[in-house]
C-alpha positions in Angstrom: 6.3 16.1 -11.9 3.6 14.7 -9.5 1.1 16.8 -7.8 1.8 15.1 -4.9 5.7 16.1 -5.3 5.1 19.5 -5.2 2.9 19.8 -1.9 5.3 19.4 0.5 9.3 20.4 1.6 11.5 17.8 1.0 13.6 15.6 3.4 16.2 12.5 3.0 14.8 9.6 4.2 17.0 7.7 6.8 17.1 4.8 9.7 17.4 7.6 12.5 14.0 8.9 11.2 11.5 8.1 13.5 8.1 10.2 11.0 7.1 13.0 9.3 4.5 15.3 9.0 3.6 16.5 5.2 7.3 15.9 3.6 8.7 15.0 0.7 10.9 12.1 0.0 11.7 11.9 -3.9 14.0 10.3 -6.1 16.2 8.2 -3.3 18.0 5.1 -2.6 17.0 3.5 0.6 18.0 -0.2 -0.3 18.8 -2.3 1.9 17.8 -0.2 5.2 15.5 -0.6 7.6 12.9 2.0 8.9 11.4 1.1 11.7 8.7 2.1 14.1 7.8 5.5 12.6 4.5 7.3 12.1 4.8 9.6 8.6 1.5 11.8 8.0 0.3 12.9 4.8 3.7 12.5 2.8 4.8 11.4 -0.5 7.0 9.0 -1.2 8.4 9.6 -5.1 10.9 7.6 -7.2 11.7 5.9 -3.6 13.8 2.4 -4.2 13.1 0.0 -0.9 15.0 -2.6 -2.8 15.5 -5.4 -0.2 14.6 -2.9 2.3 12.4 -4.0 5.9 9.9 -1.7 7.0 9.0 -2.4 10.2 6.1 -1.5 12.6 5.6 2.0 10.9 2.4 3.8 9.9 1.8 6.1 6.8 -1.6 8.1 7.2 -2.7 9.7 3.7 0.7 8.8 2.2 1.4 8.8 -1.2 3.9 6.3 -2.6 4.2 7.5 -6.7 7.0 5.6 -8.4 8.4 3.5 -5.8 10.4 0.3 -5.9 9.1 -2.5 -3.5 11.8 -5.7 -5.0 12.1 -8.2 -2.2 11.2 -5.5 0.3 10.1 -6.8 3.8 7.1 -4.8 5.1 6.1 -6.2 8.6 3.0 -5.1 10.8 3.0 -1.5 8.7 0.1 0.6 8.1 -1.2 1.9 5.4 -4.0 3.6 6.2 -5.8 5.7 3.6 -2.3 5.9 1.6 -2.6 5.2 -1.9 0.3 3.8 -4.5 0.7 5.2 -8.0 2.7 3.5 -10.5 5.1 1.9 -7.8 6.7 -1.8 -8.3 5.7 -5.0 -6.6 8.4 -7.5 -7.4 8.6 -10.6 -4.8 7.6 -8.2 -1.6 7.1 -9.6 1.5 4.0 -8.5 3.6 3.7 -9.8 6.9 0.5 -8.7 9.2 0.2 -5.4 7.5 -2.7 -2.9 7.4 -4.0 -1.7 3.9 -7.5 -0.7 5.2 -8.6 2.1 3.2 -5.8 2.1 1.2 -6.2 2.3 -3.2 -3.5 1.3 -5.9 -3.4 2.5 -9.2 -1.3 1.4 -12.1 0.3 -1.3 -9.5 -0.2 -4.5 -7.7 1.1 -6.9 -5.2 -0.2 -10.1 -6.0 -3.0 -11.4 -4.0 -0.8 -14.5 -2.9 1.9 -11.5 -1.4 -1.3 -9.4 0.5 -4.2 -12.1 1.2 -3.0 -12.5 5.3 -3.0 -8.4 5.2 -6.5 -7.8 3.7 -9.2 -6.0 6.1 -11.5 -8.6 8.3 -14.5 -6.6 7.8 -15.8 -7.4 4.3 -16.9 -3.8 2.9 -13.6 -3.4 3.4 -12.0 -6.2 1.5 -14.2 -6.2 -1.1 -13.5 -2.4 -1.7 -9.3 -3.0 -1.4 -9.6 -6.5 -3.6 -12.1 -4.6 -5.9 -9.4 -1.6 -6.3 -6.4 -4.4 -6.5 -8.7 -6.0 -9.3 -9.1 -2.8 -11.6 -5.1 -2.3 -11.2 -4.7 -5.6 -12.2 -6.9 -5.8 -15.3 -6.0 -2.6 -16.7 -2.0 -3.6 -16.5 -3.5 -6.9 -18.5 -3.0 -9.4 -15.9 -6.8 -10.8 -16.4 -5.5 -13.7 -14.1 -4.7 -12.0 -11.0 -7.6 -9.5 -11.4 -10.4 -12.5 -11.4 -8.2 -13.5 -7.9 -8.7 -10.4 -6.2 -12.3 -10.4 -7.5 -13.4 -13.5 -6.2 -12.3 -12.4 -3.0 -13.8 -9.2 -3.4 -17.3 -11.2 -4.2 -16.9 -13.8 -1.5 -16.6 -11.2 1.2 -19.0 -9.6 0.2 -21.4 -12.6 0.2 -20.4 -12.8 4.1 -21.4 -9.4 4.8 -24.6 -9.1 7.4 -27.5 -8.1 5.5 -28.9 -5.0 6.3 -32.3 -4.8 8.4 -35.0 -2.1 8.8 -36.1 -2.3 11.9 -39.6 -1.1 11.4 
């Protein structure tokens, strides 16, 4: 069992939730339901299925999503801030004017095609979530997608404001 799975007490994630504070939400069903307008704060998200779920206008702080099932899941103006997703599935998501600032992914993806409206304006940023979305990439073999999210990472980055000592 995760780390994360064992930090917090556990609660069944439903529509009439409106957040949560340090909880646990592990190995549900929440297909085809829509949460909406929530804030959830430092919680983890295990062996969650959103399968063709919408997520709508809610905000996870220092989540953890470990396992989950994103497959034709609508996420719309979310937040992901500082939240990081371990192992979780990707398959045809649809990310509309989301927030992923801060956010890391490891062992998983979405593909820069699904995210590229969502990444962060300022280009330390970008080039630190495209960098992040590049290592996932490669080290699932997808050499492809990972030189994507790295010429994104390196163009940004190219934009950046040089630094000046004023002297």
């Amino acid at each position: 069992m995760s780390v994360y799975a064992t930090r917090a007490g556990v609660e069944i994630l439903s529509e009439e939730l409106t957040g949560a504070d340090d909880r646990l939400f592990i190995n549900q069903r929440f297909d085809g339901r829509t949460l909406r307008e929530g804030t959830y704060v430092q919680c983890t998200f295990a062996n969650v299925s959103f399968l063709r779920s919408r997520l709508e206008r809610v905000r996870f702080t220092a989540c953890v999503f470990e396992g989950c099932y994103f497959r034709e899941t609508t996420l719309t103006e979310c937040t992901f801030s500082a939240s990081r997703f371990i192992e979780c599935e990707f398959v045809k998501p649809t990310i509309v004017a989301c927030d992923f600032r801060n956010a890391r992914f490891r062992g998983c993806y979405p593909q820069l095609s699904q995210l590229e409206e969502c990444l962060p304006g300022e280009p330390n940023l970008r080039a630190t979530l495209t960098s992040n979305l590049a290592f996932a990439a490669e080290s699932a073999g997808d050499s492809v997608e990972a030189r994507n999210h790295r010429s994104v990472a390196h163009a940004r980055l190219k934009e950046a404001p040089a630094l000046t000592l004023g002297l």
